[in-house]
C-alpha positions as CSV (number, residue, x, y, z in Angstrom):
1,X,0.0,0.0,0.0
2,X,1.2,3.4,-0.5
3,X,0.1,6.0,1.9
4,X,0.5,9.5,1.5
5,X,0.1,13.2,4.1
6,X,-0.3,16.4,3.4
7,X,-0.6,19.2,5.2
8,X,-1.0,22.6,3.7
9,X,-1.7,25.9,5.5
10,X,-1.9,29.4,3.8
11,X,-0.3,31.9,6.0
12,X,-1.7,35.1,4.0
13,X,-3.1,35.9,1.3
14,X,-0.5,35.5,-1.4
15,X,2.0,32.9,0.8
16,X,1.7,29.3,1.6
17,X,3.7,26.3,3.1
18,X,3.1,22.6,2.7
19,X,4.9,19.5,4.6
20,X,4.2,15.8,3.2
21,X,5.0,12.3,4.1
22,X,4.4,9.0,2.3
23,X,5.4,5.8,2.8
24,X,5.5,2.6,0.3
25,X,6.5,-0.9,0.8
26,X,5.7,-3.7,-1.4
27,X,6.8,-7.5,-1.9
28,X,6.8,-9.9,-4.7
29,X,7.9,-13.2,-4.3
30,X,11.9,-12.6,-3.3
31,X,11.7,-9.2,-4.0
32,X,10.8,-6.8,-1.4
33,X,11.3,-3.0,-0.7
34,X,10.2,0.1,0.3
35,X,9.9,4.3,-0.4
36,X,9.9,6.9,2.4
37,X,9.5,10.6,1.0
38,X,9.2,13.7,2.9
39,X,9.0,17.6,1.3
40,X,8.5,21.0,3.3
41,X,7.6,23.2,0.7
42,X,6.9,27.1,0.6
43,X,5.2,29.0,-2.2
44,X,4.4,32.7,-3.5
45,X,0.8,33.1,-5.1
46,X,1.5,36.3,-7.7
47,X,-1.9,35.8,-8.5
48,X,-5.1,34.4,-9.8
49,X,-3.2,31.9,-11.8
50,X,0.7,31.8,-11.0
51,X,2.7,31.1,-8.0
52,X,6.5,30.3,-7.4
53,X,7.9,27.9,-4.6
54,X,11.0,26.4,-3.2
55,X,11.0,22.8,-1.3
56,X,13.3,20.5,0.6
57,X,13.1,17.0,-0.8
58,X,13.6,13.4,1.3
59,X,13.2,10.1,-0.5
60,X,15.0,7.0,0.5
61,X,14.4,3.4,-1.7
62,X,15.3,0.5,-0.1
63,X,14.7,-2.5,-2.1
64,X,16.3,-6.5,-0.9
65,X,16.3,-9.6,-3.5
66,X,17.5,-13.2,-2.0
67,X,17.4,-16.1,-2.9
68,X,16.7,-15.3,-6.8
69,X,16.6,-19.0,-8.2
70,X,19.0,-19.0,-11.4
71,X,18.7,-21.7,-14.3
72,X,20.3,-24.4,-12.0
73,X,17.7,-23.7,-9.0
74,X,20.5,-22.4,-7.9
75,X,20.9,-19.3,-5.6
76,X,22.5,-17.2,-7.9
77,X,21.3,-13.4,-7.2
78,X,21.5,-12.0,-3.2
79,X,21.3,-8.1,-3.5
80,X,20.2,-5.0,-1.7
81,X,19.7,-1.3,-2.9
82,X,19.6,1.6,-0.5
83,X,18.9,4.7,-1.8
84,X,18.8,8.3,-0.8
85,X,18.0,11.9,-2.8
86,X,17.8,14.6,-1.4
87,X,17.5,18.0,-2.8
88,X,16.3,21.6,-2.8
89,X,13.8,22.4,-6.3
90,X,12.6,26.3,-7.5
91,X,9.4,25.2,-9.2
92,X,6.6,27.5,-10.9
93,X,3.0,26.6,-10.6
94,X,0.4,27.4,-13.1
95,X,-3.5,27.0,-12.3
96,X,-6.4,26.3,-14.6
């Protein structure tokens, strides 16, 4: 399941902030992983239509594969992926 908060509050009339969290984890056969994400996000409303924003990024992936049967039936793959970007992003939003 993927499960997802938001939060958004407007602080005036032309500024707002928004923080979100999610969460993701999955499993298929041998394979298994997982997404965390987190943003804190703050935006300028110019208007009716525009607004411009900056935001702090979190994601980490974390995904584990064992036991991967190769053409043998033998255990041929054992691997693990860990993951992390984070970043800052300038954005522009347009509304319709």
């Amino acid at each position: 399941p993927y499960v997802n908060f938001e939060y958004r509050r407007k602080l005036s009339e032309r500024w707002r902030v928004k923080a979100q969290m999610g969460w993701l984890e999955i499993r298929v056969g041998d394979v298994k992983g997982g997404q965390y994400i987190g943003r804190l996000a703050g935006e300028y409303i110019t208007g009716r239509r525009w607004g411009f924003g900056a935001a702090l990024n979190y994601s980490t992936v974390n995904v584990d594969w064992k036991n991967i049967d190769g053409i043998l039936e033998e255990d041929s793959l054992t691997a693990k992926i860990d993951l992390d970007i984070n970043d800052f992003s300038l954005y522009v939003r347009i509304r319709f």
